[in-house]
N, C-alpha and C positions, 0 to 999 in steps of 0.2 A: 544297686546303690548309686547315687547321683554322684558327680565331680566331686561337687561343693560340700557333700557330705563326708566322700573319702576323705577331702583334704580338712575338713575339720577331725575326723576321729585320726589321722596320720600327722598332725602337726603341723604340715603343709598350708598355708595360707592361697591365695590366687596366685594367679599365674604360677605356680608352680614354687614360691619363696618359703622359706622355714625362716622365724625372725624369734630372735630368742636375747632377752632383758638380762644380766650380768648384773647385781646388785650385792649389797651387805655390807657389812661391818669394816670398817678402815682395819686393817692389816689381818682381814681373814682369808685371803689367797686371793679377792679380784685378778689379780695381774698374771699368775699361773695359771686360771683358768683360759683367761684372754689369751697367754700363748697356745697353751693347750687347743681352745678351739679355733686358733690360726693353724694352729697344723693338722686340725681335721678338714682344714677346707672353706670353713667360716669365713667370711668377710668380716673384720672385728673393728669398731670404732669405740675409741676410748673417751667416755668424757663428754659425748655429744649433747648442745644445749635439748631440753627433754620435746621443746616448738620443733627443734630440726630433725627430729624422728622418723616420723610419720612421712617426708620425704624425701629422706633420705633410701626409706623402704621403698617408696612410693619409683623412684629410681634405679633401685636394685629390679625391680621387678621391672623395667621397661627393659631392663638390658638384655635382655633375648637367650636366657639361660646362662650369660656371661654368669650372673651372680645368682645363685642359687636359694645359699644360705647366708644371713645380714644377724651378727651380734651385737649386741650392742651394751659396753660397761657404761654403769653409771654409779656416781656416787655423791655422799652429800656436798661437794664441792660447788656444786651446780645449784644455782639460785633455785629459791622455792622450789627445793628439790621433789618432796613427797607427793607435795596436792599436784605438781606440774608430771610429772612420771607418772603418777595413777591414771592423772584424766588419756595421758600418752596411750600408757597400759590398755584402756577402756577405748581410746580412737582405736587401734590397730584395727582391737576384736572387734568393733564393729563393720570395717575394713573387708575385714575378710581375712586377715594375715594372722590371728590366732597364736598371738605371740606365747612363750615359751619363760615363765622368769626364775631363774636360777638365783638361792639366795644363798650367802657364804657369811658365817657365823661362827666365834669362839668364846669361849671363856674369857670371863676381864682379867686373870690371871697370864693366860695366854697370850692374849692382848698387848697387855704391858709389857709381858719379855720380848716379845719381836719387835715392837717402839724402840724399848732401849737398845736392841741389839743394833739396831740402825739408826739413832740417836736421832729419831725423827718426831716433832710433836705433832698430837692429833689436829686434823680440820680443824673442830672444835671445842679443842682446850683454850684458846685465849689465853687470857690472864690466868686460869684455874689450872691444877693437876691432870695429870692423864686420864688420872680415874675419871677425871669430869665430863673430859670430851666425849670418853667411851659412854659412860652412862648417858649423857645428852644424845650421842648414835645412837645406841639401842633403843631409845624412846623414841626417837624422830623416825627409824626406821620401821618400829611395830607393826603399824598397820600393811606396812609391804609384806614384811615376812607371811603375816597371816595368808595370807595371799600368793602365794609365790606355788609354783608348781612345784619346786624340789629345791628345798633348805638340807642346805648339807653344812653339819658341823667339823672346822678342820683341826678343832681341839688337839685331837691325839692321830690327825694324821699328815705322813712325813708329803713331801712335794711328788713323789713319785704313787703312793695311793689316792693324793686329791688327782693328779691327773687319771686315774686309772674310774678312780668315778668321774671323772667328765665325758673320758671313753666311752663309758657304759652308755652315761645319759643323753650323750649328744654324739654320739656317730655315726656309721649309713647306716644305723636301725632306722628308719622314719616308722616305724606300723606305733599302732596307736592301743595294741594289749600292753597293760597294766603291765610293769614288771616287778614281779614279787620279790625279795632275797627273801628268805629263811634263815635266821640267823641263829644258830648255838649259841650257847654261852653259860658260862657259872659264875650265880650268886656270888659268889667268896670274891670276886674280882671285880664286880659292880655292873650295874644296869648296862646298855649299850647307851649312846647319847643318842643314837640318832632311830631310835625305833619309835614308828607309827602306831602297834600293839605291841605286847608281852605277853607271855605264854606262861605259866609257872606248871611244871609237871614234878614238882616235889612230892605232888601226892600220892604217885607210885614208887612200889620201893625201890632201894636202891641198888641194882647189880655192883657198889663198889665192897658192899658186905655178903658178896658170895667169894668165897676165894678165890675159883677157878674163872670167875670174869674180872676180878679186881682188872686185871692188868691189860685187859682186854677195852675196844671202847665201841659204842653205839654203831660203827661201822662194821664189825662183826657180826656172823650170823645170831652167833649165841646171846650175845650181849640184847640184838634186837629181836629175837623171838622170845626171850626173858621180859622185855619192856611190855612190849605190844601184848603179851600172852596174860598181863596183870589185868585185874579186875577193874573195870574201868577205862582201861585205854583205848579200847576201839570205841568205846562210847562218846570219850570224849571227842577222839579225832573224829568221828560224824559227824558229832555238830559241831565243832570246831569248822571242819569241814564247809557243814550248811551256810555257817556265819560270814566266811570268808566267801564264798562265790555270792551272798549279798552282796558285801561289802563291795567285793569287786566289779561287779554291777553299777552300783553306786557312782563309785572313782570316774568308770570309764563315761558313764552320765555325766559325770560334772568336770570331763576334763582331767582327771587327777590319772596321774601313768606312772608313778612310783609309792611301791608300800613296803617297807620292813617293819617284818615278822620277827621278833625274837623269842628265841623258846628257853627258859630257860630251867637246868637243876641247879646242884650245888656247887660241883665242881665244872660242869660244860664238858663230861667227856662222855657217860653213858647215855641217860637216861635222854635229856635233851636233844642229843645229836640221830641217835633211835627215831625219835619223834618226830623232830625235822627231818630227816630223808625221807619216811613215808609221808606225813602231811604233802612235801614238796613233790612226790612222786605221785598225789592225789589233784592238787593243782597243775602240773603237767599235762594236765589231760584237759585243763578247761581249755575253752573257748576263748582268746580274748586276755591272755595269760602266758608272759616269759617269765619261768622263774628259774631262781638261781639258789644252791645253799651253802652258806660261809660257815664254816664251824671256827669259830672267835679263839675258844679258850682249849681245842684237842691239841694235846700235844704238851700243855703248862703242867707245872707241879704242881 
């Protein structure tokens, strides 16, 4: 494999630079993540107009390994923000620098309580309510998110989990396999916000109406030769199976290196978490694939 190809499928741009875009929603965590990736090592500039980018990179990358890795927040504060960042976005990669854009995103509900908690009004409220400014960002920001190598919703999570996914995303991993989570979870408590697929395995029965596994969960031998041993389930994990090493094929084609998987039953303690360990222990073997499985809801009532 060439240089120039390692350092496209590893994130890596020339001379050796990782350059990665910091973007989203006024009060969805921008500034946590910003410290977050000052303390992996990041070089982080906040705010930078979107013309001074490209060499500002263009500098990092002269400094003789001094700077390594060059972040960069931005947000709509910055005149003709959208069209002037895209075309940014669009110089690097032509470049060579193959930049990296992280996007951070919440509920307008969400939104709103962290404004008031800090009695701060948005960018773009003007004369109008909060709700306006928020709704005029999520519009203005649309066509970024589409685009963005890894949107992450910090709706329902606290300052120490959003850094803990910045860890994952952005630390000495630089390799350029896909990284899968497999995620559990039960219906009764609601979809995950931030999954890529879903899985629904309600269609096998359920071990919580055999007595001796009620109290037992998917991590169990019995509970998962109960699952797996149902009509249907190895068939489905095959091609479930088949689907995903397309799929991840795909991603790694076009650049994309994060995908959550969520599988889910009713409760998220048997049937779902069964299926995620073997699927995840099926993807482990690929090529080109770190995965990881979070069981969301084992352990809830």
């Amino acid at each position: 494999m060439s240089n120039s190809a390692e350092a496209q499928r590893s994130g890596t741009g020339k001379s050796g630079i990782e350059v990665a875009v910091v973007t989203g929603l006024s009060g969805a965590g921008r500034s946590t993540a910003a410290k977050c990736l000052e303390d992996l090592g990041w070089f982080v500039v906040d705010n930078l107009p979107p013309e001074l980018i490209a060499t500002m990179v263009e500098l990092g990358a002269q400094a003789r390994g001094v700077i390594t890795r060059v972040a960069v927040v931005m947000d709509v504060r910055s005149r003709a923000f959208t069209d002037d960042l895209a075309s940014v976005i669009k110089d690097l990669d032509a470049r060579g620098y193959k930049p990296r854009v992280l996007f951070l995103e919440a509920t307008d509900e969400v939104l709103v309580r962290r404004f008031e908690q800090v009695r701060r009004s948005h960018p773009l409220q003007g004369d109008g309510r909060l709700v306006d400014g928020i709704k005029a960002e999520r519009h203005l920001l649309g066509p970024l998110r589409e685009h963005a190598d890894l949107v992450l919703d910090t709706t329902g999570l606290s300052v120490h989990q959003l850094r803990a996914k910045i860890e994952d995303a952005f630390g000495t991993e630089t390799s350029a396999r896909t990284r899968v989570t497999v995620l559990s979870f039960g219906y009764k408590y609601g979809l995950p916000m931030d999954a890529d697929l879903v899985m629904d395995v309600r269609f096998l029965p359920n071990p919580f109406w055999i007595p001796e596994l009620r109290e037992q969960t998917g991590l169990d031998s019995d509970v998962r030769n109960y699952v797996l041993g149902q009509e249907g389930a190895e068939e489905f994990l095959d091609r479930y199976h088949d689907l995903l090493r397309l799929i991840g094929t795909g991603y790694r084609r076009e650049g994309k290196r994060y995908l959550t998987l969520a599988v889910g039953c009713t409760g998220g303690k048997h049937r779902s978490v069964a299926i995620s360990e073997e699927l995840a222990g099926r993807l482990a073997n690929e090529d080109g694939m770190a995965v990881k499985v979070v069981h969301r809801d084992l352990g809830r009532e």
